[in-house]
N, C-alpha and C positions, 0 to 999 in steps of 0.2 A: 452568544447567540447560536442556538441550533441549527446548521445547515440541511435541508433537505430536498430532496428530489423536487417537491413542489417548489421552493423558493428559487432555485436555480432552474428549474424548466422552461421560465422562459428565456431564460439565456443559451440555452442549450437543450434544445428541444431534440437532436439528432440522437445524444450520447447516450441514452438512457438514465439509470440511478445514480447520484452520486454517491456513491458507497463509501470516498475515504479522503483524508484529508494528510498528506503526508508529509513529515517535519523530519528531516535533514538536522541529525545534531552532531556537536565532537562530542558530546560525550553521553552517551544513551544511558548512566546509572544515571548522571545528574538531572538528564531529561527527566527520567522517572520520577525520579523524588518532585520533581517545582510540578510534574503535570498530578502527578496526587494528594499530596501536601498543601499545596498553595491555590490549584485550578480544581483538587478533591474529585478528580476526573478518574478512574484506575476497576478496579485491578489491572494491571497491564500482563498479557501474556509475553516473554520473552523468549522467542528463540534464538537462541545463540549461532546456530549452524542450520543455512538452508539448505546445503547438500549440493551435489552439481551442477549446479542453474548453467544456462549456456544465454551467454552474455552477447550482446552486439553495439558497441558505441561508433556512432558515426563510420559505419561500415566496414569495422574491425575488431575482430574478437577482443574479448578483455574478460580477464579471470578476476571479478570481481567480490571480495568475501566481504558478509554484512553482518552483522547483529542488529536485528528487529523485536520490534514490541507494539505490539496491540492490545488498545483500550475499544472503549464506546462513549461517546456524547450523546443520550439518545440513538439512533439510529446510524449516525452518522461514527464509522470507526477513524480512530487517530491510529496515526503508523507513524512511530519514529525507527530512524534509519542512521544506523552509525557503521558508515565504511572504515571496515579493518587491517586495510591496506592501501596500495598506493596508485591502484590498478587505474588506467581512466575510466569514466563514468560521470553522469553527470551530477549525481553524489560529489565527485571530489571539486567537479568547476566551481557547483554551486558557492562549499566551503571555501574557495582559494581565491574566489571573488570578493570574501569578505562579510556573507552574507551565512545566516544558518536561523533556521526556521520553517519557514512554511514552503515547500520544494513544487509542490506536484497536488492538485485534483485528480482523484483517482472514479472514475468511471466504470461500472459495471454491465454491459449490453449484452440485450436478447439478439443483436443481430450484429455480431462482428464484422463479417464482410464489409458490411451496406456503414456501418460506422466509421469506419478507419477510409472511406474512399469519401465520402462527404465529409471527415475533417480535412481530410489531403486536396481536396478540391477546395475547402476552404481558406486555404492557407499555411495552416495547420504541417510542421513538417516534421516526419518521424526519425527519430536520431539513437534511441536506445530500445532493446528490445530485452525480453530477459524470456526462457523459457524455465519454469520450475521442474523438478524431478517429476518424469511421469506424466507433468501433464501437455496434452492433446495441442494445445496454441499458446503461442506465445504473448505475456504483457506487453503494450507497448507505449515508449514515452514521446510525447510527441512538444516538439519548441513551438511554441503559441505565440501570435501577434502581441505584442510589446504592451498593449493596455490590460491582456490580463493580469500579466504580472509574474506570471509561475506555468510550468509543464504540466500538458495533461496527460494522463495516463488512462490506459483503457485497456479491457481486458473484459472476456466471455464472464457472462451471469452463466448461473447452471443451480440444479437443485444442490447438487450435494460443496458447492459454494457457500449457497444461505445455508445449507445446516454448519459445516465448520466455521464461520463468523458468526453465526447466529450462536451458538454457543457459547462465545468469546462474547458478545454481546446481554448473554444470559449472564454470566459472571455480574457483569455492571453495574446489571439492573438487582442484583442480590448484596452485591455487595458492602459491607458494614464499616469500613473503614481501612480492615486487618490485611494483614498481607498484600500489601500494593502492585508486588512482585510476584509472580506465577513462574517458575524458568522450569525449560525444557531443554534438552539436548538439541529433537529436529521436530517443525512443526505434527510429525507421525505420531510421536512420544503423545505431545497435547492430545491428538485426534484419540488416539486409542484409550487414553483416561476417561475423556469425553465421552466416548461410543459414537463418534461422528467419522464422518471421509476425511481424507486429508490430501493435500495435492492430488495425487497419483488418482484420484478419482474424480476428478474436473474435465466435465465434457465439454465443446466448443456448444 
């Protein structure tokens, strides 16, 4: 089933778009291959190295290193997320609980402030933050009341956002079968192929 802003809007009328769905795996080739093989979900963009993200898990730094990859379901992008080390995070809880799949609702708003203070008023409590290279504000994940199920995550919309996912999303929607796999160094490498922004040009 397709997820979209309308479906979840009345659940979550404060957050904006739901832009992403993001899946925690051990092992991100084999995610690959079952989510386009099997789900025929893909191409998946894979970046290997995000570059110096500046990490905060429950109020202490952590040098976390990832390998990521980004599809499209329609509208809605899939982000798997394979930690490459041993750093805390809640990446590594989620796995050592026993658990790997679906981690985090990922959240995209026009109005950062006013979002992140009406999830926190809600309950809602923020425990991992991640800032990427370059850009302006930091991601933020937040541990949710026990019936949703999974962390939400929430982070600034901007135009030159929807063009670098919009892109990765163009792929999807072209795509014939071939090459399931896209890999890149650093998401910059993608962007500059592309002719789109890449981190470093995400404004809050």
């Amino acid at each position: 089933m397709q997820a979209s802003q309308d479906s979840f809007g009345p659940l979550f009328p404060v957050l904006g778009k739901l832009g992403q769905w993001g899946y925690v795996v051990r092992d991100i080739e084999a995610a690959m291959r079952y989510w386009s093989e099997v789900l025929h979900i893909g191409p998946f963009v894979c970046i290997e190295d995000l570059g110096d993200m500046v990490c905060r898990y429950r109020g202490e730094r952590t040098d976390v290193k990832l390998r990521v990859a980004f599809a499209y379901h329609g509208e809605t992008q899939i982000e798997l997320i394979e930690q490459c080390n041993a750093a805390p995070s809640p990446y590594v809880d989620f796995l050592n609980s026993g658990r790997e799949g679906l981690q985090h609702l990922g959240f995209w708003t026009d109005d950062y402030d006013r979002t992140r203070a009406r999830l926190e008023a809600s309950g809602f409590v923020p425990s991992y933050s991640v800032q990427l290279p370059g850009s302006p504000r930091e991601t933020v994940y937040f541990d949710a009341p026990a019936l949703l199920g999974c962390m939400v995550e929430v982070s600034p919309d901007s135009p030159a956002k929807r063009q670098l996912f919009g892109a990765i999303a163009a792929l999807g929607r072209q795509w014939d079968g071939e090459r399931a796999v896209r890999r890149y160094r650093q998401m910059s490498d993608f962007a500059a192929e592309a002719g789109v922004p890449s981190w470093s040009s995400f404004k809050a």
